[in-house]
C-alpha positions in Angstrom: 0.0 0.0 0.0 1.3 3.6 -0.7 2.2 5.3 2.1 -1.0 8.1 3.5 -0.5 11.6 4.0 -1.9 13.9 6.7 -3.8 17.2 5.1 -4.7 19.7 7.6 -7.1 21.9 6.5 -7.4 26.0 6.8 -10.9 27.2 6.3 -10.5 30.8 5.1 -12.8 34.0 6.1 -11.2 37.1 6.6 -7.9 36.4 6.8 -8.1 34.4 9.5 -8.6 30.7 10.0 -12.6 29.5 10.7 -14.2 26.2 11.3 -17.7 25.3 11.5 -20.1 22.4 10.9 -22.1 21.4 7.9 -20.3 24.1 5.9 -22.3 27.4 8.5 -22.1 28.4 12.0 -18.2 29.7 11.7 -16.0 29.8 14.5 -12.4 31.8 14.5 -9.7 29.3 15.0 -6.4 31.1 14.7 -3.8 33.0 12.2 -3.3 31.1 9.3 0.6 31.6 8.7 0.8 30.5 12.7 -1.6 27.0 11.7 0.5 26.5 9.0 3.5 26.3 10.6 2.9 24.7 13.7 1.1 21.5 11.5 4.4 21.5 9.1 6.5 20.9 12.5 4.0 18.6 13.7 4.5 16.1 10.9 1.8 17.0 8.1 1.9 15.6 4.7 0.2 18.0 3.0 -1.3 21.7 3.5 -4.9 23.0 2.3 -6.3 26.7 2.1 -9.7 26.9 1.3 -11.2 30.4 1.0 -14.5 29.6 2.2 -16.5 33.0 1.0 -14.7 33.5 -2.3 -17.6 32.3 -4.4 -20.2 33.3 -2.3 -18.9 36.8 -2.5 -17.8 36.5 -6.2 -14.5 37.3 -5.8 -11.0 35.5 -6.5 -8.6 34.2 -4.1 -6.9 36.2 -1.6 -3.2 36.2 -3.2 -2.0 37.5 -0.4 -3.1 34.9 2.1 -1.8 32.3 -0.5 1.7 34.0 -0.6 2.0 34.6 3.3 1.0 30.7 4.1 3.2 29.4 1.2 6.5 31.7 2.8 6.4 29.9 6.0 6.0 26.4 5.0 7.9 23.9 2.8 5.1 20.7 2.3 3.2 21.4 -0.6 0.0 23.5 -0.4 -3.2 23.1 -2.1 -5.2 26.6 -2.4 -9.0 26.1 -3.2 -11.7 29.2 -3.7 -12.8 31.6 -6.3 -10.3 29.8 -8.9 -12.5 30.2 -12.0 -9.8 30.6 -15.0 -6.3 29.9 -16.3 -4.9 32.8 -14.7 -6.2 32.3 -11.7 -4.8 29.1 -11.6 -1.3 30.4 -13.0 -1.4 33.1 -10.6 -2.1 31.1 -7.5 0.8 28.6 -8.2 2.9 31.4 -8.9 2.1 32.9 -5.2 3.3 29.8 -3.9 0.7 26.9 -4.0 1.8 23.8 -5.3 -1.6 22.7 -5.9 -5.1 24.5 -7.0 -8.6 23.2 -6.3 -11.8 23.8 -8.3 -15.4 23.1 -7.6 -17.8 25.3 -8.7 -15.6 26.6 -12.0 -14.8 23.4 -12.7 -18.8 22.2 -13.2 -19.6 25.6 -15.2 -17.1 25.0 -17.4 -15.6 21.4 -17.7 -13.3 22.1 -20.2 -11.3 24.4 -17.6 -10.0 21.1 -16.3 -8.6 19.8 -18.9 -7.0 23.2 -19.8 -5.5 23.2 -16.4 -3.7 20.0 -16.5 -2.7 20.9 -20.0 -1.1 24.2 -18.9 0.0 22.8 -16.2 0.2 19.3 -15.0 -2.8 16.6 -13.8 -0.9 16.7 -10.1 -1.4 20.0 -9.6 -5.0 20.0 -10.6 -7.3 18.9 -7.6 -11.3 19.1 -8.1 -13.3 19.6 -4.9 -16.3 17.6 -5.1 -19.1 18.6 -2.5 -22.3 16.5 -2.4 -25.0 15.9 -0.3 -27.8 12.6 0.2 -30.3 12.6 -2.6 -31.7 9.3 -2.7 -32.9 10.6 -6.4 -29.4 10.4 -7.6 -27.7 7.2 -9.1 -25.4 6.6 -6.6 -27.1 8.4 -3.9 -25.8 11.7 -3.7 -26.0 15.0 -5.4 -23.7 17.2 -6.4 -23.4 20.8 -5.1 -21.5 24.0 -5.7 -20.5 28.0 -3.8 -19.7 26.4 -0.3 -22.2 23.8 -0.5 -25.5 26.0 -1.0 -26.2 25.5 -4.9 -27.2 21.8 -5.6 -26.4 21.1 -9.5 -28.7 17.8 -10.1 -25.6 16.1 -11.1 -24.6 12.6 -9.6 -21.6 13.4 -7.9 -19.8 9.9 -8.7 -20.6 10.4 -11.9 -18.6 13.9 -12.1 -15.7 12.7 -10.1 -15.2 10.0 -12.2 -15.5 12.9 -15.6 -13.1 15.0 -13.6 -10.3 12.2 -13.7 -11.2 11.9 -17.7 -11.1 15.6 -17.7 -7.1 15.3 -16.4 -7.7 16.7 -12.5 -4.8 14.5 -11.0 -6.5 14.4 -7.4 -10.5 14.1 -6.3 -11.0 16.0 -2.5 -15.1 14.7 -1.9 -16.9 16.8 0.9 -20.1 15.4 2.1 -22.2 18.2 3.4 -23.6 16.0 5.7 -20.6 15.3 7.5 -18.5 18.5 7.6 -17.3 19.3 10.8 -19.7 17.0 12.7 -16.8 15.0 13.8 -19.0 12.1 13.1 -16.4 10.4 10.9 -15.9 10.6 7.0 -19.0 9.8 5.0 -17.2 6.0 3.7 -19.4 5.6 1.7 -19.8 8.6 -0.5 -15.9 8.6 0.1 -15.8 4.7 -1.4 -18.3 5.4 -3.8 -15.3 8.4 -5.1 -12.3 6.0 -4.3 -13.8 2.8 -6.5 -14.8 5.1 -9.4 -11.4 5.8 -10.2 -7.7 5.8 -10.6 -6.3 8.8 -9.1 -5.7 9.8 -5.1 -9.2 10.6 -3.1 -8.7 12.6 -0.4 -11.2 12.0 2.7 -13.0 15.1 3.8 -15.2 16.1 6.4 -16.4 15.0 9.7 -13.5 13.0 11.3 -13.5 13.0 14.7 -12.0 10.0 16.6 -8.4 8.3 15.6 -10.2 5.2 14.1 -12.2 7.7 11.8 -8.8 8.2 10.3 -8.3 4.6 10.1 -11.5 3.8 8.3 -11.2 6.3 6.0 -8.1 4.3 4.6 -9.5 1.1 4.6 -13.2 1.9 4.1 -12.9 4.9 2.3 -10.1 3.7 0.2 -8.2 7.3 0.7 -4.6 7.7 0.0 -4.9 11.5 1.7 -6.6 12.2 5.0 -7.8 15.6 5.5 -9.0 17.2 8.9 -9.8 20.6 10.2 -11.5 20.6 13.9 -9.5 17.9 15.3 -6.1 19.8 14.6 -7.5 22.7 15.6 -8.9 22.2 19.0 -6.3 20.1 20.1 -8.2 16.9 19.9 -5.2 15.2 18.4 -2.1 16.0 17.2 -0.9 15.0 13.7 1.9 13.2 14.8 -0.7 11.2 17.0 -2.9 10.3 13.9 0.1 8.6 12.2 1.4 6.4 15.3 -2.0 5.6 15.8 -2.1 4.4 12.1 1.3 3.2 12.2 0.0 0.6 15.1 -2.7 -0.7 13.2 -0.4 -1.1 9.9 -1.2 1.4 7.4 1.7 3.0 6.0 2.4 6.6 6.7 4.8 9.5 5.1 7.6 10.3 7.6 6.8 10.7 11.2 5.3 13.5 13.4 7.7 15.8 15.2 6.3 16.8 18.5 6.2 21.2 18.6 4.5 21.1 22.3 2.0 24.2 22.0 0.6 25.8 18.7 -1.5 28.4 17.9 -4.7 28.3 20.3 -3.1 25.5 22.3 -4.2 25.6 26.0 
């Protein structure tokens, strides 16, 4: 088995870090250069940076929160929100992401995908893919755009598995009915993704206990775990997700250097 990465997640409002369940009720949870670099010393994988109001607000990505984040860090980042063109894609990467993700751009115009892994690689093309339960839907769930309020009547298995036709090198499924419950990853919208197709899935949304983290591996089928709450209360460290993982035999990158306090720590 490939070794799994850890992706912390930074929800972005403001210029400052936010967290809150079933994509509303938003809490402030820090500085995001500060997140950033207390999860690289902690042993993450990976780094996301989601600007959460971009599309609601119809406006691009804060460059400058890309470029401040990107500075302090040296894992690769993945910048989502507002990214709607070419040069919003060439501009983010060039501000320091090493990846861009795509939702609601990406299911106005489908084309813009395979554009962006033309211009400039499948790996650093990611396409978000937020759903929600609609028992009307082929495989059970519907996909839905601008932070999760617009649903699209599209099946969302369906489009993920167009998006790795399209060229998007990675697929980073939300369920709206698990984000930031701490409930543990919707597996089965998150298997539904991972058997579908080739590329990495990364599991999204909702995980709240170490063996969440587990499952999502080996019932989720994810090569990337992604979490926001539990880094960011405190609940566990990242270092602690990979022994745990480590113990029960899944493959991890690297190991988890222990910073003792962060950002917010008590």
């Amino acid at each position: 088995m490939e070794p799994v990465r850890i992706m912390p997640c930074l929800d972005m409002k403001d210029g400052r870090v936010f967290k809150g369940v079933n994509f509303v009720g938003l809490r402030d949870v820090g500085d995001p250069v500060e997140n950033a670099r207390f999860y690289q010393a902690e042993g993450a994988d990976e780094l996301a940076m989601l600007d959460i109001a971009a599309t609601l607000e119809n406006r691009k990505t804060r460059l400058e929160w890309v470029t401040g984040v990107a500075a302090a860090i040296s894992i690769p980042l993945t910048v989502g929100g507002g990214i709607g063109s070419l040069e919003d894609i060439r501009m983010t990467l060039e501000a320091g992401a090493a990846k861009v993700s795509m939702n609601s751009a990406a299911v106005k115009d489908p084309s813009l995908v395979t554009a962006a892994a033309r211009a400039f690689g499948s790996a650093r093309i990611t396409v978000a893919v937020d759903a929600r339960r609609n028992p009307a839907m082929p495989s059970g769930f519907e996909l839905v755009v601008s932070g999760g309020t617009k649903p699209v009547g599209k099946d969302a298995v369906a489009w993920a598995r167009e998006c790795e036709c399209l060229g998007a090198g990675v697929l980073l499924p939300t369920s709206m009915d698990g984000d930031g419950t701490l409930a543990g990853y919707d597996l089965e919208f998150t298997r539904a993704i991972a058997d579908a197709v080739t590329v990495p899935v990364v599991a999204s949304g909702g995980a709240g206990t170490l063996e969440h983290f587990y499952e999502g591996v080996t019932r989720g089928g994810a090569r990337i775990l992604l979490a926001a709450s539990v880094f960011h209360y405190r609940t566990f460290r990242v270092r602690e997700v990979k022994e745990y993982l480590r113990g029960r035999g899944i493959p991890v990158v690297g190991g988890g250097a222990a910073d003792p306090a962060g950002p917010g720590a008590a």
